[in-house]
N, C-alpha and C positions, 0 to 999 in steps of 0.2 A: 609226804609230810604236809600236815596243813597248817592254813597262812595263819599267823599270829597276830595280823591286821588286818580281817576281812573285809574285804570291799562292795556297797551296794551302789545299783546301778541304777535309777528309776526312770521309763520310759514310759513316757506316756501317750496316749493315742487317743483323739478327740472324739466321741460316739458320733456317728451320724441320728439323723430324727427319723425311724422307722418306725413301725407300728405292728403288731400281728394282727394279719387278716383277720377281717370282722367276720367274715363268715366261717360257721363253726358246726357241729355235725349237732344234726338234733335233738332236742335233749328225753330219750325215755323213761317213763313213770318208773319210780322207783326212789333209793335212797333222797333226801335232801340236799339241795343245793349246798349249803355249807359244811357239810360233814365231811372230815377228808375222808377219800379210797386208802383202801386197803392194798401194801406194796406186796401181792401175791403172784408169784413169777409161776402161775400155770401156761398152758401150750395158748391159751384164747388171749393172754395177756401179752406173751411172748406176739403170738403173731399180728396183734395190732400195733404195737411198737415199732415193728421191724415195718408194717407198711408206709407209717410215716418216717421215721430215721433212715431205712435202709436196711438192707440182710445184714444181720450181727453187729446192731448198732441199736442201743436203749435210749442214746441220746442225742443231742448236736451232733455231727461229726462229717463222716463220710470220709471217703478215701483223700480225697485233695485237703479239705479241712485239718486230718490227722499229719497229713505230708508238710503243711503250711508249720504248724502247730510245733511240730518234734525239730525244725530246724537245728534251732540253737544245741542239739544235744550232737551234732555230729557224726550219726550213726554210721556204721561200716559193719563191711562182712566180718561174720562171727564174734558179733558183741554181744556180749552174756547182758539181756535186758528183760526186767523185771516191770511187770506194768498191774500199779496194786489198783486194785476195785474194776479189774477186767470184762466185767459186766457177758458179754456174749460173745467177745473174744473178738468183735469185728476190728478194733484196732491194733492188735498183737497180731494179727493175720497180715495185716495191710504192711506194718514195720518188718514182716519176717520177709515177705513176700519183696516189697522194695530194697530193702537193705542186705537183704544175707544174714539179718541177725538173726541171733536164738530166743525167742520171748517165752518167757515164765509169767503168763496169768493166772492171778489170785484174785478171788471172788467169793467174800462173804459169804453171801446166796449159795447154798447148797445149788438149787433148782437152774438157778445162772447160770454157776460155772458147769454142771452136766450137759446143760444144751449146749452153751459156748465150746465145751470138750466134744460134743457129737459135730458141730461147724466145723471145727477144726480139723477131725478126722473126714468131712466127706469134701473137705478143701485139699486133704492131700497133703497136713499142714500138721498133724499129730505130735510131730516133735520138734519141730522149729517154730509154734504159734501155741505150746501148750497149756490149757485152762485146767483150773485145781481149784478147790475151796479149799480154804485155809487150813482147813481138820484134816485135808489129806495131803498136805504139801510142808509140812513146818521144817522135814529135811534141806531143805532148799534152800531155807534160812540162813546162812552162815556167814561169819564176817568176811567182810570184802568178793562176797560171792556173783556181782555183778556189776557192771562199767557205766549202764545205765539206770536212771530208775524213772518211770515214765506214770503218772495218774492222770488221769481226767476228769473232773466235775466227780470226787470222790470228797476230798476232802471236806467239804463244808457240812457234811451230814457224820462224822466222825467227833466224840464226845471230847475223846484225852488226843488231841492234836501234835500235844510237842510230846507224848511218847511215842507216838508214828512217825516224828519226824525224828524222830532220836533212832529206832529202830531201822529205820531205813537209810540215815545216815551209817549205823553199823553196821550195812551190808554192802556200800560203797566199797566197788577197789580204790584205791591211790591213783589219785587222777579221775578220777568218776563224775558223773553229773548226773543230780534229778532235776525233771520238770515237773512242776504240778497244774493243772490248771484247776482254778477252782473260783467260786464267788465270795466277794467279800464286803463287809460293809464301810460306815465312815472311819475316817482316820482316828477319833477317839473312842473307837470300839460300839460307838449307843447304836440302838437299834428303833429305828421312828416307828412309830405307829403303825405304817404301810409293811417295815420287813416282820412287827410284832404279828403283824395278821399274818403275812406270809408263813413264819414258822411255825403257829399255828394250827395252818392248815395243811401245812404239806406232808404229804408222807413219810417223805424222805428224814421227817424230823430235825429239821437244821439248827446249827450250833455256827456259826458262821463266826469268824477269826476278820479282824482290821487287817490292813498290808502291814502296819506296825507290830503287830501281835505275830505276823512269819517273819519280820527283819529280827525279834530280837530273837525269839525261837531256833533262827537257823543262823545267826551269825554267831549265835552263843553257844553252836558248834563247830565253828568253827570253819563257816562255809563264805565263798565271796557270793555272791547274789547280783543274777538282773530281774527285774519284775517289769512287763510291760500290760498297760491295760488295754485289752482286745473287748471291749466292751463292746463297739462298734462292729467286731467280728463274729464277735458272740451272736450278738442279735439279727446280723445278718442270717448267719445258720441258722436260728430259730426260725425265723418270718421265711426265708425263703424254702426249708424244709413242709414248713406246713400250705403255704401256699402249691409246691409241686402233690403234696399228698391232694388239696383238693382241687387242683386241675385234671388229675385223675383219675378220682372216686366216680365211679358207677353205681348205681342203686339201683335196684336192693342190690349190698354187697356183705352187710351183717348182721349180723342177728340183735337181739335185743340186747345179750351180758356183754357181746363185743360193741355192739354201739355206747353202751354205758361205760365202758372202758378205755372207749376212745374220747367220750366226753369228757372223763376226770383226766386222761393226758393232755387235752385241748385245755381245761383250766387250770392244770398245774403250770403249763409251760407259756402261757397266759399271764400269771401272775407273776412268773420270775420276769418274763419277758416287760411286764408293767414296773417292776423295779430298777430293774436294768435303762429303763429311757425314763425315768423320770430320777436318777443316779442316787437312789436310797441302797443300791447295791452295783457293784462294779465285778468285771470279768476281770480276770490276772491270771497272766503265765510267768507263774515263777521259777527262776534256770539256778539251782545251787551246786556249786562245784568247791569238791576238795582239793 
């Protein structure tokens, strides 16, 4: 049954002052500086990503990171969990792999979820860690069809917001919990100058939601809510991700389309990272429960 007086919880968490490393891979002749990249999930795209995030990981994360991250949801063996915009499957592997649970990754991206579904199967992980694009999964769909429901750094590039959170509320069982984590801007929705340029330029096309804009959204479902802002953790996994990628890097180690493709990841994840410590945008993990 859900609460008929929702309750929000807000926790907040002070950023520390980091910075992402200045040194950045060098920049080859070609496209211009301001023109965003193109978000094209071939194998030379795929495997520069993965050198800086990690094997099956497009973003921030990592196995500890995902472990820190999913607390609040409680997981245990054989919980039916749903993990929408699953990118390459590295964090549905990691929850199957720790918990015992069953993860259903759904992933936009055609091109995503096929590699993420080949990780999957050469992890041994085929049916407890499974990745689908949405055209091939919609059976799945069904109400109360999972206990958990788990996103990461998905939402904020998503147009119609409160009908994915409506829909993924109506695959909640009774008693269920979703986590989202996602970026958000100031309390009365404006967007400065710094995130204008940011959406802009990014490929991911951002549409970016206030924490106000998810409290009324999902308590106008019906849900009680905690939100804590991990900004500070955020941008730790940024800075510290890239700084290990270039304690590593050997050269010559790429060619010219992948050097170019590591450059436009270096200033994509740059300029969120410049939003993020200068608080024209904030990290949030928000825990909704029926």
């Amino acid at each position: 049954m859900r609460r008929t007086a929702p309750e929000v919880q807000l926790v907040a968490v002070r950023p520390e002052a980091e910075q992402l490393p200045e040194q950045l891979p060098e920049r080859p002749p070609g496209r211009p500086v301001g023109k965003a990249p193109e978000l094209r999930w071939d194998k030379t795209r795929l495997d520069v990503v993965q050198k800086v995030w990690g094997k099956g990981f497009i973003a921030p994360g990592g196995k500890k990171t995902i472990l820190g991250l999913v607390e609040p949801l409680g997981l245990k063996r054989g919980m039916r969990v749903l993990d929408l915009g699953a990118g390459l499957g590295g964090p549905a592997r990691v929850l199957a792999k720790r918990f015992g649970a069953r993860v259903t990754g759904l992933e936009a991206d055609r091109r995503l979820a096929e590699a993420g579904r080949a990780l999957s199967s050469r992890a041994v992980l085929p049916s407890k860690a499974s990745i689908h694009s949405l055209a091939q999964r919609h059976e799945v769909l069904a109400p109360g069809a999972f206990d958990r429901i788990f996103s990461k750094d998905v939402l904020f590039t998503v147009r119609d917001k409160a009908r994915l959170l409506a829909v993924a509320e109506a695959l909640l069982a009774d008693g269920g919990r979703m986590l989202f984590v996602d970026y958000v801007v100031a309390a009365d929705g404006r967007q400065t100058p710094g995130v204008e340029a940011w959406v802009a330029a990014d490929p991911a096309r951002p549409t970016p939601w206030s924490v106000e804009d998810y409290i009324e959204a999902l308590t106008g479902l019906g849900l009680s809510l905690r939100i804590d802002d991990i900004t500070g953790e955020t941008r730790r996994a940024i800075n510290g991700a890239w700084a290990d990628f270039l304690a590593r890097r050997r050269r010559p180690s790429l060619d010219r389309r992948a050097a170019q493709m590591l450059l436009d990841e270096a200033r994509l994840w740059s300029r969120r990272a410049k939003l993020l410590r200068t608080g024209e945008l904030r990290a949030c993990r928000i825990v909704a429960e029926r």
